[in-house]
C-alpha angles and dihedrals in degrees: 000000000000124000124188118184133178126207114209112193111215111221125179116261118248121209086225118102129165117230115198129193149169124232134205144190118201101316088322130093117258109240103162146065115313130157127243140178129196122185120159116214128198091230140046092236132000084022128148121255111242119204121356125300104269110214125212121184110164118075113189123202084335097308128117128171129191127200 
């Protein structure tokens, strides 16, 4: 007989996530200063903001990445 078994370890949930793009400009990579704004909202429309608005302004060799 032949028993497999998982362990799944439970961990609380945080409210951080990390959110990662690529930029370009024209058919070139971005590599300079733009402005960004990311905000989460619990609806679709008419929703309420939750945290504060998190702001990014450098883009490197097209990446950006937001905490």
């Amino acid at each position: 007989m032949i028993v497999l078994s998982t362990v799944f370890a439970g961990s609380a949930q945080t409210t951080e996530f990390n959110y990662q793009g690529s930029l370009k400009y024209g058919a070139n990579a971005a590599n300079r200063n733009y402005e960004f704004e990311f905000a989460l909202f619990d609806a679709v429309s008419d929703g309420t903001q939750l945290g504060a608005t998190q702001t990014r302004n450098n883009v490197r060799y097209m990446l950006f990445k937001q905490r």
